[in-house]
Residue frames as qw, qx, qy, qz and C-alpha x, y, z in Angstrom:
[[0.000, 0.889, 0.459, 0.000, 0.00, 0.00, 0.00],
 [0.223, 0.742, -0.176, 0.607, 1.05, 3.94, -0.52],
 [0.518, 0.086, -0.468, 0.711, 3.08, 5.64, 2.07],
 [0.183, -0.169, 0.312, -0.917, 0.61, 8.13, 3.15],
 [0.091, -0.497, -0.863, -0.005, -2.84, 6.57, 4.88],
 [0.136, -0.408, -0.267, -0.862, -6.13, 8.24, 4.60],
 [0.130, 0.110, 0.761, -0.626, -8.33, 8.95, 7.32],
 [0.346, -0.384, -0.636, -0.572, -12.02, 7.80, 6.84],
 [0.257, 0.037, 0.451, -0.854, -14.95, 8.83, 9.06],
 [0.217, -0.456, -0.707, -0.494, -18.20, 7.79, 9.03],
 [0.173, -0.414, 0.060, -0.892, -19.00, 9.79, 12.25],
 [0.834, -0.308, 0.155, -0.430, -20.64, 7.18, 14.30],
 [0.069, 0.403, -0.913, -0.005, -19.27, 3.83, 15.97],
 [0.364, 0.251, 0.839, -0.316, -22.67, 2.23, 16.05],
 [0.042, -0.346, -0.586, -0.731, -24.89, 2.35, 12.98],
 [0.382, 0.012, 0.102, -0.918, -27.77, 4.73, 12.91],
 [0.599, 0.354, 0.681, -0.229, -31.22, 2.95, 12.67],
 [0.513, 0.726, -0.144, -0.434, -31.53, 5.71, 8.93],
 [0.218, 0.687, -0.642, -0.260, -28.45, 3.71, 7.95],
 [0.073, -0.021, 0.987, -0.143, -29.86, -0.57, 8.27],
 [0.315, -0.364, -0.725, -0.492, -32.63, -2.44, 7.43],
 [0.185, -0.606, -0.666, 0.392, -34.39, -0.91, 10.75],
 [0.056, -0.648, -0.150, 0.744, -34.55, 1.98, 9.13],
 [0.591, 0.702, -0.035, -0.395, -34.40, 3.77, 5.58],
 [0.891, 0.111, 0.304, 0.317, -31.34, 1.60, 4.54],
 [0.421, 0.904, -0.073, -0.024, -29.66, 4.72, 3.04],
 [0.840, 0.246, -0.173, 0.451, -26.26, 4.67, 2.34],
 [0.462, -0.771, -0.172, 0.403, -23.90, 6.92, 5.07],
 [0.284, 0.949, -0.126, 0.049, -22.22, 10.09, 4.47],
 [0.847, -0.132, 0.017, 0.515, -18.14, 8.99, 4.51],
 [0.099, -0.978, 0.173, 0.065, -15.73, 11.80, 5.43],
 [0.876, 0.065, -0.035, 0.476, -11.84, 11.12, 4.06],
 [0.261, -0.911, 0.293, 0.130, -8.86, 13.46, 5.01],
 [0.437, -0.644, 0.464, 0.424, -5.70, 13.34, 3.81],
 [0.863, 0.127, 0.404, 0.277, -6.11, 11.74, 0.19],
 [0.048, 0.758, -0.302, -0.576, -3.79, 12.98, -2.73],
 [0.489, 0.109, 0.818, 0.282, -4.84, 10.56, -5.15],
 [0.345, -0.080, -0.526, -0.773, -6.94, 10.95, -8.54],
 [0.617, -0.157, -0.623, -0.455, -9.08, 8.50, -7.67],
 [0.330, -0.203, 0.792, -0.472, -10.83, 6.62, -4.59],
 [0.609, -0.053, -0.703, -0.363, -12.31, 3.35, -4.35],
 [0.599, -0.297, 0.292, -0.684, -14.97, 2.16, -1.69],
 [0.508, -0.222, -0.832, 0.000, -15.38, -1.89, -0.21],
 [0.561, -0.241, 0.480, -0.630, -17.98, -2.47, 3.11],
 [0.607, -0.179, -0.773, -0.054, -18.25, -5.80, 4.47],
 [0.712, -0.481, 0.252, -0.446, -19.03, -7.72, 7.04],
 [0.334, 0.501, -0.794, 0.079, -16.72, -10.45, 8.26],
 [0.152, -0.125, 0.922, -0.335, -18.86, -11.91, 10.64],
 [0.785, 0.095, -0.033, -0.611, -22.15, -12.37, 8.61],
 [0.798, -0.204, 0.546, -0.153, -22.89, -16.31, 9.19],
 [0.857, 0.365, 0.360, 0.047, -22.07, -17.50, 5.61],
 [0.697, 0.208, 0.212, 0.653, -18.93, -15.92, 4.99],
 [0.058, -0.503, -0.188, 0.841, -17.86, -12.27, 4.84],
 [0.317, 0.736, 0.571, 0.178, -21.12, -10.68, 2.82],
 [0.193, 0.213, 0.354, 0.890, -19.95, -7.39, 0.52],
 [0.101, 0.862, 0.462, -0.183, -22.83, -4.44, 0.94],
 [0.379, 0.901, -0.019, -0.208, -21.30, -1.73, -1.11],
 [0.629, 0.031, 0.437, 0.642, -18.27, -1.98, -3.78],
 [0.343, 0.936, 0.029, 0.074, -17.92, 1.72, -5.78],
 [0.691, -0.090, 0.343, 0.630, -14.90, 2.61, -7.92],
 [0.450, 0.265, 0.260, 0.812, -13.30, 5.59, -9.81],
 [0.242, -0.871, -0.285, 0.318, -14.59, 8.21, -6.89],
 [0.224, 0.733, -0.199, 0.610, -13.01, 11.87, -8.16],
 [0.467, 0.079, -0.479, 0.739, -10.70, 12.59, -5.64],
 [0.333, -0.647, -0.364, -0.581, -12.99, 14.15, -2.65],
 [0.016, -0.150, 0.731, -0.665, -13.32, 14.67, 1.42],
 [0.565, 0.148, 0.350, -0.733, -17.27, 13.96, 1.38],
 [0.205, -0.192, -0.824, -0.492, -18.69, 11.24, -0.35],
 [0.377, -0.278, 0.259, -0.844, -22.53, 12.16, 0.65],
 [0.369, -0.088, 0.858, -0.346, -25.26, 9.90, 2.09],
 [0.621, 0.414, 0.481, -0.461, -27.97, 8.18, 0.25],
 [0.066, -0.425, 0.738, 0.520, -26.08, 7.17, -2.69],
 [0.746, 0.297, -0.043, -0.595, -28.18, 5.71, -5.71],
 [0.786, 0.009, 0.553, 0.278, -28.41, 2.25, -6.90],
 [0.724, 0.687, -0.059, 0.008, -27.26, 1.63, -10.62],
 [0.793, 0.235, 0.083, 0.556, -24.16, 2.07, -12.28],
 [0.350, 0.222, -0.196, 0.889, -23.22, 5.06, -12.37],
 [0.187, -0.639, -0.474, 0.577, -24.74, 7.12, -8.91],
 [0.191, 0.868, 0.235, 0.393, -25.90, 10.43, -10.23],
 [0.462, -0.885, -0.042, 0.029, -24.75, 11.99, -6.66],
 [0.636, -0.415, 0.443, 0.477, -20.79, 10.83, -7.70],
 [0.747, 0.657, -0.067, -0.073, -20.59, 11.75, -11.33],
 [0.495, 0.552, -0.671, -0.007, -17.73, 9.53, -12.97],
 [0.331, -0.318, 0.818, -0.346, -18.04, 6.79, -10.14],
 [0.594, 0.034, -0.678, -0.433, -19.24, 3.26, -10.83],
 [0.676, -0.318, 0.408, -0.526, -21.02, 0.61, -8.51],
 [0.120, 0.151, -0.980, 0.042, -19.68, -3.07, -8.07],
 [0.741, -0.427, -0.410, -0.316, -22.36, -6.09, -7.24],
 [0.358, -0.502, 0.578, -0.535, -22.78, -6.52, -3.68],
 [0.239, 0.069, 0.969, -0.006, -23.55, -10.27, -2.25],
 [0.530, 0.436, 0.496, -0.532, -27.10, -9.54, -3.28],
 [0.482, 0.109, 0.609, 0.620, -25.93, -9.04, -6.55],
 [0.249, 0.924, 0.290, -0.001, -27.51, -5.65, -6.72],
 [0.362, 0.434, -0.009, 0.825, -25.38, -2.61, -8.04],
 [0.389, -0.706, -0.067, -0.588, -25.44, -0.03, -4.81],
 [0.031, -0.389, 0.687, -0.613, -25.75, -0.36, -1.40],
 [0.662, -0.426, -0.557, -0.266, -27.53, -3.19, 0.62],
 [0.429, -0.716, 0.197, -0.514, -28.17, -1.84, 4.49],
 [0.189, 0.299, -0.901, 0.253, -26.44, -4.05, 7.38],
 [0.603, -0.232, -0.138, -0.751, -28.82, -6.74, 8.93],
 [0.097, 0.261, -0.932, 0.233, -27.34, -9.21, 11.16],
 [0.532, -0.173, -0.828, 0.026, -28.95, -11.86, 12.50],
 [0.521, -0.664, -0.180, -0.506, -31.44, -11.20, 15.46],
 [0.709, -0.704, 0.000, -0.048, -29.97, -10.72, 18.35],
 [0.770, 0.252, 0.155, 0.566, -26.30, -10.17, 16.78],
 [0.091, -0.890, 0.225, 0.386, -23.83, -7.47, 16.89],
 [0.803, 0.402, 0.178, 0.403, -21.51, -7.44, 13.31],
 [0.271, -0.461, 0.238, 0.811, -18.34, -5.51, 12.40],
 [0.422, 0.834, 0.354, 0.039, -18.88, -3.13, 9.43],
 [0.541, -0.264, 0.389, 0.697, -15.51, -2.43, 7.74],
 [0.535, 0.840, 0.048, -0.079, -15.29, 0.67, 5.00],
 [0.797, -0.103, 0.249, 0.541, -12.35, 0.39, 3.27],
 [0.301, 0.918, -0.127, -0.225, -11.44, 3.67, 1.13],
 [0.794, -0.138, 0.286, 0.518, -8.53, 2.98, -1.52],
 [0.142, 0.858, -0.099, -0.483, -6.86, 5.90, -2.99],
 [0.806, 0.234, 0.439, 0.320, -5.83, 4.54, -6.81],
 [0.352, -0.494, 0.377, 0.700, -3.43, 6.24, -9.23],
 [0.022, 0.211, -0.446, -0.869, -5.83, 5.86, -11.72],
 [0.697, 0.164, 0.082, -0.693, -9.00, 5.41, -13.27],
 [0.579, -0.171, 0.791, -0.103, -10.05, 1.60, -13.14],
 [0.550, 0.185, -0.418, -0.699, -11.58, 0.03, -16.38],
 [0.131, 0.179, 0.949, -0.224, -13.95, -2.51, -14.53],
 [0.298, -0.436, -0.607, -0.594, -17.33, -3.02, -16.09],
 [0.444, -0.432, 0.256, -0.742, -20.40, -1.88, -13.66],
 [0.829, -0.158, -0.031, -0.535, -21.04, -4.81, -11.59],
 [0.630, 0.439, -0.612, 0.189, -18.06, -6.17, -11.20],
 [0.770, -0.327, -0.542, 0.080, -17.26, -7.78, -7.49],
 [0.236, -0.944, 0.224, -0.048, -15.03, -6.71, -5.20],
 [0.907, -0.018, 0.371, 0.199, -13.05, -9.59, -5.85],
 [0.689, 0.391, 0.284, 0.540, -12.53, -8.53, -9.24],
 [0.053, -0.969, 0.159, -0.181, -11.97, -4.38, -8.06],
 [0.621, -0.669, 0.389, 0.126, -9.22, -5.88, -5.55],
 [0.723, -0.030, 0.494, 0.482, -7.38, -7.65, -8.55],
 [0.457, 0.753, 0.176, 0.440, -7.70, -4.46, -10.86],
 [0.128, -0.974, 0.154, -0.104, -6.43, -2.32, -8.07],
 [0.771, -0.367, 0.138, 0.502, -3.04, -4.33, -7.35],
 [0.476, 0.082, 0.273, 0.832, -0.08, -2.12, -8.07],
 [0.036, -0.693, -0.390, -0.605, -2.88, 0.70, -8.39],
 [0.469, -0.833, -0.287, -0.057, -3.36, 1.64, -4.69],
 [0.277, 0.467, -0.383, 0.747, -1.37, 4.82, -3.29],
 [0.218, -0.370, 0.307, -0.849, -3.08, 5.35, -0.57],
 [0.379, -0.119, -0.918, 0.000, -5.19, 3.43, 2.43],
 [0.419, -0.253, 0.375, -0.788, -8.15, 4.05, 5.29],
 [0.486, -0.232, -0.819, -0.197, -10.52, 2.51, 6.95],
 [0.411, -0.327, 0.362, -0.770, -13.10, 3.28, 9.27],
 [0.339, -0.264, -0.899, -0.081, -15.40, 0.30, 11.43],
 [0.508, -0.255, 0.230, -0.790, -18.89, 0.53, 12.86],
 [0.036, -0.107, -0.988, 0.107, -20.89, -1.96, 14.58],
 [0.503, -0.147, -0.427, -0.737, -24.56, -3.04, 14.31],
 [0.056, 0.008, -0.962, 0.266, -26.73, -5.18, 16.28],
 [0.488, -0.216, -0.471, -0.702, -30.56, -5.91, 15.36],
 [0.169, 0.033, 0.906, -0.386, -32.49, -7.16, 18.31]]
């Protein structure tokens, strides 16, 4: 990874209800600091969902920014990011799907932020799987921010 790391924020260490399927499901507002890249690229999992770690947002070829905002559209390209693309999540939807552990569960909720040296040329829907093998050699820069969830 690059030599300088980025700070990410999402401003809470517990998810909102606005931000999970107990709520509107919207996607959160993500605050970064320090990047000096072109380009930023987004992963959110969950490492302890029961069936393996389950993917809820994947977005690539972010214009360099400190704000990505909340409530991000599905599709391919977000209107709210112009020049950014959306990966499938496990659902296999393009976008964000809302965290929703298991009843009576608490989950981690990893955002990754990669700062990339250049614009990616992954088709919309692509995994994160396949983002993480376009970005090798590509990433200058690193963050990460974790909240937790728990649905009773």
């Amino acid at each position: 990874m690059g030599s300088k790391d980025l700070g990410v924020e999402l401003g809470f260490r517990t998810y909102p209800d606005r931000y999970t399927c107990k709520g509107e499901g919207v996607s959160p507002p993500i605050t970064i600091t320090g990047s000096t890249s072109p380009y930023l690229a987004i992963i959110l999992d969950d490492p302890d969902a029961p069936s393996g770690t389950f993917i809820h947002w994947v977005m690539w070829n972010i214009p360099s920014t400190d704000k990505v905002p909340e409530n991000i559209s599905a599709g391919a390209s977000p209107p709210e990011v112009p020049g950014a693309v959306h990966g499938s999540n496990t659902d296999r939807e393009l976008g964000y799907v809302p965290p929703c552990p298991p009843r009576g569960h608490t989950h981690r909720y990893y955002l990754k932020v990669y700062g990339l040296g250049e614009k990616l040329a992954l088709r919309p829907g692509s995994t994160s799987s396949e983002l993480e093998k376009a970005m090798v050699g590509k990433v200058l820069q690193y963050g990460e921010a974790m909240a937790t969830f728990r649905r009773d």
